[in-house]
Backbone as a ProteinNet text record, in pm:
[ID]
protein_1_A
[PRIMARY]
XXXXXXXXXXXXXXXXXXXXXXXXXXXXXXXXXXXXXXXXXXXXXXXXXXXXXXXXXXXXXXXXXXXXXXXXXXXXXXXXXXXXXXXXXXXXXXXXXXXXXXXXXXXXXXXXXXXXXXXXXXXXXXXXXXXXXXXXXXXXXXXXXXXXXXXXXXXXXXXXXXXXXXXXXXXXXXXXXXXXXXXXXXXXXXXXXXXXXXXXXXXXXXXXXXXXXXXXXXXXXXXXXXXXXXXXXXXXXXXXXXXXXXX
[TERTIARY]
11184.3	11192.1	11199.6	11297.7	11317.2	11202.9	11153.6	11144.3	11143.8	11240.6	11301.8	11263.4	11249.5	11213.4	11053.7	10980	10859.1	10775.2	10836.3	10851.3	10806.8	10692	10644.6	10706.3	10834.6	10871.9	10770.9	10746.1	10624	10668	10685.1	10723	10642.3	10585.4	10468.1	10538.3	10536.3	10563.1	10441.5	10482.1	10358.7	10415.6	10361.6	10419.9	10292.5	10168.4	10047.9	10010.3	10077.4	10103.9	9959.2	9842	9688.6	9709.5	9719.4	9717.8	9789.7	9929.9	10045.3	9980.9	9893.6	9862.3	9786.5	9669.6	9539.9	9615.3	9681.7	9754.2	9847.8	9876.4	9954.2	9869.7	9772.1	9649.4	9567.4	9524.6	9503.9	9590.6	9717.7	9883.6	9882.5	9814.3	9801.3	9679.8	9557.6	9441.2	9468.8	9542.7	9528.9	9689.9	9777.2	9890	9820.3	9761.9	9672.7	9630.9	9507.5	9419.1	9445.6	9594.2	9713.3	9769.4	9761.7	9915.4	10071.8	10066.8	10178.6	10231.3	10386.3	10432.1	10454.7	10507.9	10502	10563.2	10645.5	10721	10654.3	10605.7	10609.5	10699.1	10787.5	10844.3	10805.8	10779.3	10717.8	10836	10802.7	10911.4	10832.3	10875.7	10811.1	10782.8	10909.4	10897.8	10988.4	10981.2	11088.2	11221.5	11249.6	11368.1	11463.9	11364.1	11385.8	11439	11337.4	11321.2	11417.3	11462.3	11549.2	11741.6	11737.4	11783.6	11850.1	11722.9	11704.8	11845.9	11882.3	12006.3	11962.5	11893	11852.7	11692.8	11655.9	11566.1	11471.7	11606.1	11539.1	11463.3	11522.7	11444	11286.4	11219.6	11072.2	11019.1	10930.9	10832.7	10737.7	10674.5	10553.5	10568.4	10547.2	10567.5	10410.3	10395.3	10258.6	10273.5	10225.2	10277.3	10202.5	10215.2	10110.6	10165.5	10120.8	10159.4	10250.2	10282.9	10339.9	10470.9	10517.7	10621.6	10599.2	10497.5	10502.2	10555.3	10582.4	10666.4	10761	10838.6	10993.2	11053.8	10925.4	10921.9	10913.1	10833.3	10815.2	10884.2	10955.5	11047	11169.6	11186.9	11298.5	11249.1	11111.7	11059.2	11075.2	11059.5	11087	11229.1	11289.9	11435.7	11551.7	11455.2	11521.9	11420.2	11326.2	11241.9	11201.1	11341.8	11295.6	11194.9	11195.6	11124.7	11005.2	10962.2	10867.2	10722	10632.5	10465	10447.6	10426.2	10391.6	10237	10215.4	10050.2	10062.4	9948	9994.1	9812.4	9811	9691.9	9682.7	9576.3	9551.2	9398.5	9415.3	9224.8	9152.2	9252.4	9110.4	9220	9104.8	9191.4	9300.9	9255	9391.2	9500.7	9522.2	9654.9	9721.5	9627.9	9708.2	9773.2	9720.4	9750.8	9831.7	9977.6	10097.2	10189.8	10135.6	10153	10175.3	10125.9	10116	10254.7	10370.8	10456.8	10551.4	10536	10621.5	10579.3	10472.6	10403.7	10369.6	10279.9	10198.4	10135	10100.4	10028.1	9917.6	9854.8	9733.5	9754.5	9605.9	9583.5	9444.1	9440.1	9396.4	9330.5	9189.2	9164.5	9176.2	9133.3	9080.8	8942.8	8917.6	8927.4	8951	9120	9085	9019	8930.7	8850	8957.6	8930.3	8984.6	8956.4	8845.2	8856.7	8936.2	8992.2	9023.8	9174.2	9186.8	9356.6	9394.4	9297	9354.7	9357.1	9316.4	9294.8	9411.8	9457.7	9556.8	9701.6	9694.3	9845.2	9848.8	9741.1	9767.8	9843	9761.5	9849.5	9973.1	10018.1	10179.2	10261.6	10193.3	10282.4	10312.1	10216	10244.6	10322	10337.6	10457.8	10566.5	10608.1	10692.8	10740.8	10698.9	10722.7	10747.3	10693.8	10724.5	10855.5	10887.7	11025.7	11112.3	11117.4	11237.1	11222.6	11139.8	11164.6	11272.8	11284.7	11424	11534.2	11547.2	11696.1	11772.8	11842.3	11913.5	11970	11934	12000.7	12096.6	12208.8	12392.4	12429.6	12519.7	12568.6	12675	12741.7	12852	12878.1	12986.8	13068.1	12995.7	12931	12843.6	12724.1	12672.2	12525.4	12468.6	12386	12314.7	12242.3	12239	12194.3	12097.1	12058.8	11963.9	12054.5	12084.4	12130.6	12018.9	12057.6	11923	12048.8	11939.8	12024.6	12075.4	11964.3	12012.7	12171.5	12210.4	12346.4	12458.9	12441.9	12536.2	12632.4	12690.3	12763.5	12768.8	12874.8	12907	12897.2	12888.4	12931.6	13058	13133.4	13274.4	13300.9	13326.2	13336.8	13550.9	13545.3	13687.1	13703.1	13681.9	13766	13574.9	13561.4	13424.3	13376.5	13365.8	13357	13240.2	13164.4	13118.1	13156.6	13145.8	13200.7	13088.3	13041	12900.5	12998.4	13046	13120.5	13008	13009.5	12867.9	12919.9	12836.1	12885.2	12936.4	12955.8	13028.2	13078.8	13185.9	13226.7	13202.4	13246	13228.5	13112.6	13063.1	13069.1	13090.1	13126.4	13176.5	13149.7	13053	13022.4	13073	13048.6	13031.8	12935.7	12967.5	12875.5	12898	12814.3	12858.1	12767.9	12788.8	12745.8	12586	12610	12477.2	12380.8	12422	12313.5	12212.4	12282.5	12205.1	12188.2	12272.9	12250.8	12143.6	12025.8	11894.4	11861	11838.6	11781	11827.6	11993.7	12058	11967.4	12000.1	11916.8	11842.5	11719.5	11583.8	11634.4	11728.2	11706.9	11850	11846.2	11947.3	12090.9	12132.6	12247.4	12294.4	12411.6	12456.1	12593	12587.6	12732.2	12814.8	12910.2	13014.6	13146.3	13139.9	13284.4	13249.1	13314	13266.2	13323.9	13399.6	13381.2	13334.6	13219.6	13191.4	13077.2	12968	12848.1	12806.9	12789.4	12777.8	12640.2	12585.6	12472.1	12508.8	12414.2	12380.7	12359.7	12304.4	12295.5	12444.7	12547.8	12627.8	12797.5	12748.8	12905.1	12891.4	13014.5	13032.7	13149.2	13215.6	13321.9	13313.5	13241.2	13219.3	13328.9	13437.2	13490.3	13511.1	13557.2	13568	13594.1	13696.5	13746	13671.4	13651.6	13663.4	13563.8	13454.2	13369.6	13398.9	13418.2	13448.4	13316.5	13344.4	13218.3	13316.6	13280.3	13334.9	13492.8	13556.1	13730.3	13779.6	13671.9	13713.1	13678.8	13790.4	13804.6	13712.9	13659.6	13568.9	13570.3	13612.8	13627.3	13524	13559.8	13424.4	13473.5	13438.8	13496.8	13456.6	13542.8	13479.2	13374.4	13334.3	13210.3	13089.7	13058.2	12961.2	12966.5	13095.6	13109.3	12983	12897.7	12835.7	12680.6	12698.8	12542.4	12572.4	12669.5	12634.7	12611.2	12683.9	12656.4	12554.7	12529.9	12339.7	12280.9	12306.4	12189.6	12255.1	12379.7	12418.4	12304.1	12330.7	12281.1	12120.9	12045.5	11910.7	11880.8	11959.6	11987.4	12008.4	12051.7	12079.5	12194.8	12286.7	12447.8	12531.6	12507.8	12632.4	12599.3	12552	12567.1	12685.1	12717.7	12834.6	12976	13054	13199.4	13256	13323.3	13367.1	13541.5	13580.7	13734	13807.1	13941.8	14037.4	14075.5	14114.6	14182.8	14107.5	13997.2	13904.2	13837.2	13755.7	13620.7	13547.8	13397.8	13321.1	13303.8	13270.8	13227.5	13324.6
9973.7	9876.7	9736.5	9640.9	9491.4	9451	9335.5	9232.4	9205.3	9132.8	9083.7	9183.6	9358.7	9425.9	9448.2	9368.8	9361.4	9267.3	9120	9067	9082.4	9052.2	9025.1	8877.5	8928.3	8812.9	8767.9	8652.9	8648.9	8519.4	8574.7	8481.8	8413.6	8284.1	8232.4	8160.5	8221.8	8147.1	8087.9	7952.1	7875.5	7714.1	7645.3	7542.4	7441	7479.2	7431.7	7445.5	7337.7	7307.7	7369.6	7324.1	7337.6	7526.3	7591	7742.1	7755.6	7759.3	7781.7	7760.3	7669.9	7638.9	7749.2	7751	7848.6	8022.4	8018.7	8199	8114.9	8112.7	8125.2	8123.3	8019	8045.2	8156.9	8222.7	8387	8458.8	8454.2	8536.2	8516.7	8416.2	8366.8	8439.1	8459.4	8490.3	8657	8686.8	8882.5	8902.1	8813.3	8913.6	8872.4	8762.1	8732.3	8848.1	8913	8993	9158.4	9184.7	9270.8	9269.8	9125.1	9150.3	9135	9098.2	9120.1	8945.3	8957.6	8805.2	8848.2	8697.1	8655.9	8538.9	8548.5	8403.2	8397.5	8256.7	8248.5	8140.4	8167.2	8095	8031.1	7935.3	7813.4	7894.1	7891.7	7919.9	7827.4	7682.9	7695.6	7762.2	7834.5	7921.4	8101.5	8152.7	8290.1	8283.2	8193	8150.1	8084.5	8009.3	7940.2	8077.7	8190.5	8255.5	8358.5	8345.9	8485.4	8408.7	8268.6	8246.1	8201.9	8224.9	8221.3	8330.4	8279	8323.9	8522.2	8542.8	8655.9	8704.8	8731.7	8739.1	8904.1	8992.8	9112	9170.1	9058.9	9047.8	9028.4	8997.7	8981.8	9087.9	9154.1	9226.5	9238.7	9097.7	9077	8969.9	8972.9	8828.5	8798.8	8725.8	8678.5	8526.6	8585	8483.3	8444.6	8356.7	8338.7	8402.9	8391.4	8510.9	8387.1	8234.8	8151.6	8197.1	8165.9	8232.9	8353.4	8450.7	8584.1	8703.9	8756.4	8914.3	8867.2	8792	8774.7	8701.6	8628.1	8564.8	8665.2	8752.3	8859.1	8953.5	9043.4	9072.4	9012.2	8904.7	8810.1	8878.1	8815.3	8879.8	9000.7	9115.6	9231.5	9299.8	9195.7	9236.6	9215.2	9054.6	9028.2	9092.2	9100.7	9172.6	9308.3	9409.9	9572.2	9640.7	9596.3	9703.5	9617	9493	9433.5	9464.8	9453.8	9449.5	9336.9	9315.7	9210.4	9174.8	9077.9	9025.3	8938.8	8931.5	8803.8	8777.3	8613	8565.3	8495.7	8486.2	8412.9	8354.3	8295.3	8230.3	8363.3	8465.6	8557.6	8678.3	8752.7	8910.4	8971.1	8927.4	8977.1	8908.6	8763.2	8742.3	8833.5	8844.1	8908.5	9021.9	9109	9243	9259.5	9136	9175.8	9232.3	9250	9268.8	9426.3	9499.8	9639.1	9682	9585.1	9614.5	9630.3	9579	9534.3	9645.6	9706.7	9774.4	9714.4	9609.5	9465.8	9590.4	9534.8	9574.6	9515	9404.2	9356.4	9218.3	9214.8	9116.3	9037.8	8898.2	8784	8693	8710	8601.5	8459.9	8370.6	8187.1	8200.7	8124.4	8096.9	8277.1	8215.3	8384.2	8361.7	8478.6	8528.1	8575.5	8584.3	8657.2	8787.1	8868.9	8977.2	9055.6	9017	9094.4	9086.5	8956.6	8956.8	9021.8	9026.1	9135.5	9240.7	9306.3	9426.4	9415.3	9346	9366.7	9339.2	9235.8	9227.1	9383.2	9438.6	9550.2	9643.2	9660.7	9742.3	9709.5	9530.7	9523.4	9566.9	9582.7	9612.5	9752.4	9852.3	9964.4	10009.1	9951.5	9950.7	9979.8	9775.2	9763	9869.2	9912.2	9980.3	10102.7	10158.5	10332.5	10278.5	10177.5	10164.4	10161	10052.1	10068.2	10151.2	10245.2	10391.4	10428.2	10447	10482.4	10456.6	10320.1	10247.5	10203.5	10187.5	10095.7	9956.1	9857	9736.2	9716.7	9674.8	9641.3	9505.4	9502.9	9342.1	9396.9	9314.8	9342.7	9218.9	9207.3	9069.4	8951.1	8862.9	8756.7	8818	8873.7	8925.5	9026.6	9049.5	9218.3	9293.6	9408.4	9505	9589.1	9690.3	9775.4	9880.9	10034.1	10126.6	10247.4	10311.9	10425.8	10518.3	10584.5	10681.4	10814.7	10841.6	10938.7	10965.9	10806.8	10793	10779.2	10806.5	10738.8	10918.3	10975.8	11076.1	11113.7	10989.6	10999.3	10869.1	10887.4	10736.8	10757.2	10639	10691.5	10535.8	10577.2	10448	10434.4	10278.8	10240.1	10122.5	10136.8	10047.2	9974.1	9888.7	9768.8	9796	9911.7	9902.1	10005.1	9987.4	10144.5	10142.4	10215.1	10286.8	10307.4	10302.6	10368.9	10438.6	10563	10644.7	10617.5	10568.3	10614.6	10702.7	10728.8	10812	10712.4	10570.8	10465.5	10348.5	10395.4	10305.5	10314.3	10184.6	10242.4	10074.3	10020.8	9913.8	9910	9855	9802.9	9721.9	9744.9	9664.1	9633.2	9524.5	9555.3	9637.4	9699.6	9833	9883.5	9957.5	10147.8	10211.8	10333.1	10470.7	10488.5	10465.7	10501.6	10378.1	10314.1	10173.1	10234.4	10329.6	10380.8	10556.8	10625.1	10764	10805.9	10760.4	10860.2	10791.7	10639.4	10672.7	10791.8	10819.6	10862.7	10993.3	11043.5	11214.2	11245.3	11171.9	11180.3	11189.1	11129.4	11142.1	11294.8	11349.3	11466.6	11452.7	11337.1	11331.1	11375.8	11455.8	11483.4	11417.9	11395.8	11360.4	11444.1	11507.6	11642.9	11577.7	11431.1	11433.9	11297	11221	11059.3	10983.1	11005.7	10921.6	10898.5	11069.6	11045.2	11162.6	11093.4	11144.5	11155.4	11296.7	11348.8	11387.4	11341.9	11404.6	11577.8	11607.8	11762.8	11784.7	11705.4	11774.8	11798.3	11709.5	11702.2	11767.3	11892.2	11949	12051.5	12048.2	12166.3	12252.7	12229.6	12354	12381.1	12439.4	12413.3	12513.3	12527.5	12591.3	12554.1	12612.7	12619.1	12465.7	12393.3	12233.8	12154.5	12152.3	12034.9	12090.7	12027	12031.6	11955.3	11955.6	11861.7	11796.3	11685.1	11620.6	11528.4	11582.9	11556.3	11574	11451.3	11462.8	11428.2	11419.3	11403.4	11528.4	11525.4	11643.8	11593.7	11615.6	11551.6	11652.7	11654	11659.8	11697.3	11826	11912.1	11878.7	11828.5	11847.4	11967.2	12041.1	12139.7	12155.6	11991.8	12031.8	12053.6	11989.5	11998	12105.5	12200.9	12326.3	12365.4	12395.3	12556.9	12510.9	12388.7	12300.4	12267.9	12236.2	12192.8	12281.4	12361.8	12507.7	12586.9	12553.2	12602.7	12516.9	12388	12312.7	12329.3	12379.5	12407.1	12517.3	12618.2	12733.8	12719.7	12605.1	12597.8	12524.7	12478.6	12404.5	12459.7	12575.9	12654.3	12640.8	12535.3	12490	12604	12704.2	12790.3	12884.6	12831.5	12981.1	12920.3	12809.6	12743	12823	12874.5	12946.4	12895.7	12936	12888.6	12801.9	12737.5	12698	12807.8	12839	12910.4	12942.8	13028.5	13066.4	13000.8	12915.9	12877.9	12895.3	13066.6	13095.7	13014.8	13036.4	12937.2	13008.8	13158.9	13180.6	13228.5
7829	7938.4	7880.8	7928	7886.2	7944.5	7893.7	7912.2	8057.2	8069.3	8235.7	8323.3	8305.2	8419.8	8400.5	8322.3	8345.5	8390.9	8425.8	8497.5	8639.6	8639.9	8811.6	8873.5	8952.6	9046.9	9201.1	9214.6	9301.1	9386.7	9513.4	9642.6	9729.1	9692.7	9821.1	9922	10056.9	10151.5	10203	10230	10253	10310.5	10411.3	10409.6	10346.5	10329.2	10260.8	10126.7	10094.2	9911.8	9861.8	9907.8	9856.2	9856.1	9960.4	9939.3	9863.1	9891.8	9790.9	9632.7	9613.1	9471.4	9408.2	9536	9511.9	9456.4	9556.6	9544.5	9430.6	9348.6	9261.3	9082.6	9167.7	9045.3	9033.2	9121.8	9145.2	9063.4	9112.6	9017	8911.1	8837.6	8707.2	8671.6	8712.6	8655	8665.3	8781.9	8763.4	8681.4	8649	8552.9	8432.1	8381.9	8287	8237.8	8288.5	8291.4	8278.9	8329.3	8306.5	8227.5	8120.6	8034.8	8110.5	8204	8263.2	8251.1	8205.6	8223.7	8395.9	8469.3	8592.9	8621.4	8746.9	8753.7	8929.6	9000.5	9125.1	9175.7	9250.6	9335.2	9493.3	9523.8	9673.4	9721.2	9841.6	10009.7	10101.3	10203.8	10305.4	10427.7	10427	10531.7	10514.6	10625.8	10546.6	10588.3	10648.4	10616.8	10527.9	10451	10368.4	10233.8	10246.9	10146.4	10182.7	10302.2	10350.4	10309.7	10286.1	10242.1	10097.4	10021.9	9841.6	9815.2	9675.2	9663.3	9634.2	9553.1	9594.6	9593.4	9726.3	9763.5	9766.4	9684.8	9661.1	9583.3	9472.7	9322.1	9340.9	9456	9443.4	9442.1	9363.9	9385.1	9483.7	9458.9	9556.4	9622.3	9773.6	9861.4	9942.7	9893.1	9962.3	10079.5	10150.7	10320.9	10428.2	10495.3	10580.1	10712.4	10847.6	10933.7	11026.4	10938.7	11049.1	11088.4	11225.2	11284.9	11354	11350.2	11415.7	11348	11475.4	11435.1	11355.6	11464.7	11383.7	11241.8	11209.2	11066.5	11000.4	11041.2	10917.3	10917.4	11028.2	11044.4	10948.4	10944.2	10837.8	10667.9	10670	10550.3	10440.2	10571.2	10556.4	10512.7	10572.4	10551.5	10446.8	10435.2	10277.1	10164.3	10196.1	10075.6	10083.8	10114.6	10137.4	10102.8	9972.2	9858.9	9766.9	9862.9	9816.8	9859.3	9771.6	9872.4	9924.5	10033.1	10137	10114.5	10134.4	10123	10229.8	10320.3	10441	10442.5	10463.6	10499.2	10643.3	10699.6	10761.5	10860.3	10936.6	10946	10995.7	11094.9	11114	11126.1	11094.2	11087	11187.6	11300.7	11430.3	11409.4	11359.8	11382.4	11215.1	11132.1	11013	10998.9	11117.6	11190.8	11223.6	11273.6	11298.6	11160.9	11058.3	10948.1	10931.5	11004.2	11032.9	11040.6	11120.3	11193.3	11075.2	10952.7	10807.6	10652.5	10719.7	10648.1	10542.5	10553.7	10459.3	10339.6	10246.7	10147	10123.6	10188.3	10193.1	10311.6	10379.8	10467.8	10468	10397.8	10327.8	10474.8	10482.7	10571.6	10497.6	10573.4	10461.4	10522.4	10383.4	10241.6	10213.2	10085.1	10040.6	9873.7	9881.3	9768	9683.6	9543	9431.6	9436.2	9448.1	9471.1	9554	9681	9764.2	9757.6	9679	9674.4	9547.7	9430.2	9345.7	9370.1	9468.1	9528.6	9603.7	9649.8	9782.8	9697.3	9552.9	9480.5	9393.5	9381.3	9288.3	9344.7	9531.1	9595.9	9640.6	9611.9	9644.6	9538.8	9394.9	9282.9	9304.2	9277.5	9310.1	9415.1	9541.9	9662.9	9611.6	9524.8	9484	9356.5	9235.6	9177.1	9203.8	9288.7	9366.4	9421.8	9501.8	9607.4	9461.7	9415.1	9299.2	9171.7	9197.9	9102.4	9082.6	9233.5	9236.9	9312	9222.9	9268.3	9141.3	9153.7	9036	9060.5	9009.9	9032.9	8953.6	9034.9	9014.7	9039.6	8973.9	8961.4	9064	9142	9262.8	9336.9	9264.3	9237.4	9186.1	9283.1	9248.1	9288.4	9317.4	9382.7	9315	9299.7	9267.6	9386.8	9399.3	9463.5	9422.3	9519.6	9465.4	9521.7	9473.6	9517	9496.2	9605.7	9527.1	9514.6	9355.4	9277.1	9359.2	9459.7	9548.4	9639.6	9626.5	9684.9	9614.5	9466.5	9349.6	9356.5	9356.8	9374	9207.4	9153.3	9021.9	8958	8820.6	8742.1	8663.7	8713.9	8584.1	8519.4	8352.3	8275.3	8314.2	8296.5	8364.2	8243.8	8099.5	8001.9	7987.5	8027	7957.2	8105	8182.7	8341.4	8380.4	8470.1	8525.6	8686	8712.9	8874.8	8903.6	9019	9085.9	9221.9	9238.9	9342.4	9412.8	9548.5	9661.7	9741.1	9896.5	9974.4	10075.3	10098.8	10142.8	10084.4	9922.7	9850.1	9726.5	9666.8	9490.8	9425	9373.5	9314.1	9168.8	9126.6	9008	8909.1	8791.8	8741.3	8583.5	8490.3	8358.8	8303.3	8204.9	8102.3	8044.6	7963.3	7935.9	7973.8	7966.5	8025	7960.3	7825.9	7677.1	7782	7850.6	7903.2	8020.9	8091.4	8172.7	8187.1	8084.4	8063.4	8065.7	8002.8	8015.2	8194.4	8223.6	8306.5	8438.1	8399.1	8534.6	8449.1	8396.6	8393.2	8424.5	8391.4	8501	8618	8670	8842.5	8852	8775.8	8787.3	8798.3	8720.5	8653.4	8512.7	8494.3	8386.8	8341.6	8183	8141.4	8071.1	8213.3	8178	8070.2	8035.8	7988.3	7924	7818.9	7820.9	7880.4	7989.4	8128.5	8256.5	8243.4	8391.2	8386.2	8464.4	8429.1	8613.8	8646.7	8792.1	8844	8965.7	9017.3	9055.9	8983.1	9000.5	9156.1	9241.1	9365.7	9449.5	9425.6	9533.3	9469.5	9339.5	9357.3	9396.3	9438.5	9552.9	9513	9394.1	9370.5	9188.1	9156.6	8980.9	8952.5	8892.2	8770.2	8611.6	8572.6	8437.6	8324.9	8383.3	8347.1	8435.7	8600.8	8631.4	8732.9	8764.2	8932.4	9049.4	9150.9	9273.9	9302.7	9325.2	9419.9	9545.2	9660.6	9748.3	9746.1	9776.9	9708.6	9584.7	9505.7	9374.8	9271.6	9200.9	9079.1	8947.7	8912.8	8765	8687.6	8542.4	8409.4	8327.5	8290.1	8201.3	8080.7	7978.5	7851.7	7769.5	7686.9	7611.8	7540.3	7488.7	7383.9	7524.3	7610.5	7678.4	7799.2	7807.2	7921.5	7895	7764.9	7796.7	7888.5	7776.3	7806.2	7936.8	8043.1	8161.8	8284.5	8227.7	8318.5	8305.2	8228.5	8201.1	8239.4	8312.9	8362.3	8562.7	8538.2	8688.2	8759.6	8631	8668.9	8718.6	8562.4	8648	8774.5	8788.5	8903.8	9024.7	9063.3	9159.8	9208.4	9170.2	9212.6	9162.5	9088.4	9057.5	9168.7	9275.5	9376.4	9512	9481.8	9542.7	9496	9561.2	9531.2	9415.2	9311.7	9237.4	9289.8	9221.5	9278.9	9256	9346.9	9302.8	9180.6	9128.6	9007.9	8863	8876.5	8792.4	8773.5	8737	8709.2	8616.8	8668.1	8583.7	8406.8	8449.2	8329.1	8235.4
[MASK]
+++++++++++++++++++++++++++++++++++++++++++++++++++++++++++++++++++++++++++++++++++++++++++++++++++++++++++++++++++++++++++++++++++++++++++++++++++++++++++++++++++++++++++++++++++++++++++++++++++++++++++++++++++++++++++++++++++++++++++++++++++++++

């Protein structure tokens, strides 16, 4: 793991410079205390932050409950896969927080104890949600895709393909950059251009497996080894293609 993905990105919305200060000196004393480097970024509001150029990159967003539902609602939306932390003067208004599935709720004055307790449980949020995703560069922006939707990966010259099940994105790479992590999530590389999720073929023969409308490329050195991971897999009980037995 780099560097950069160990990185706790940390979002204070706040229009009260004095809190904003306090929670960020907290963020300092518990990644401290973790080992963990940490960057925090001021928002005055979640609009402000729903407008940050990318606002998915936060891990953890810690917020006050100003605006309501629908602020946080905003919140929620630019920060999918973030742990939410929300404070405020008394416990009922922090409760609309429920609706966002908050990861901790901060009366004032907030204590250090309760907010390291409540950022530990936004990390862990955040880290279970982007287990399993992959972040992509796509065009000027990056994304998060979860691996569950990636069909196939195919290399295209200095290129990778991410096939989805609504589109392709396209980034710079190679394959060796993200090969182990795709295997863990039950990807294999049948050929050195194109490395396929095991769940979604549906016609395996001998050269080439289908995934969806596309034909993909067994190469010979890796036939025997992939069909032995078809097989543990339970995918060779799918028909074979015409005139292409597997074995």
């Amino acid at each position: 793991m780099s560097g950069g993905e160990r990185l706790i990105q940390i979002a204070i919305v706040s229009e009260d410079k004095q809190i904003s200060d306090a929670v960020e000196a907290f963020c300092g004393i518990y990644c401290a205390a973790q080992g963990k480097p940490y960057r925090c970024t001021a928002f005055a509001d979640a609009d402000s932050f729903a407008a940050a150029l990318y606002p998915a990159m936060y891990a953890v967003i810690i917020s006050s409950c100003a605006g309501g539902e629908k602020a946080l609602a905003r919140l929620r939306a630019a920060g999918p896969q973030a742990g939410i932390i929300l404070y405020a003067e008394d416990a009922c208004t922090s409760m609309c927080g429920y609706a966002i599935d908050a990861s901790g709720f901060l009366t004032l004055p907030i204590g250090y104890e309760p907010f390291a307790e409540s950022f530990e449980r936004a990390c862990r949020r955040a880290q279970k949600e982007r287990g399993n995703n992959l972040l992509v560069k796509d065009g000027w922006e990056f994304r998060r895709i979860s691996v569950k939707d990636v069909r196939f990966v195919e290399v295209s010259g200095h290129f990778l393909i991410y096939h989805l099940f609504d589109g392709a994105v396209t980034l710079r790479g190679q394959l060796r950059g993200v090969e182990k992590r795709l295997e863990q999530e039950g990807f294999y590389r049948c050929s050195v251009k194109y490395m396929v999720n095991l769940r979604y073929i549906e016609c395996p023969a001998r050269n080439v497996v289908r995934v969806g409308s596309s034909e993909i490329p067994v190469s010979r050195r890796r036939r025997g080894d992939f069909y032995g991971r078809l097989r543990g897999s339970g995918r060779l009980g799918a028909p074979p293609c015409e005139g292409a037995p597997v074995s």
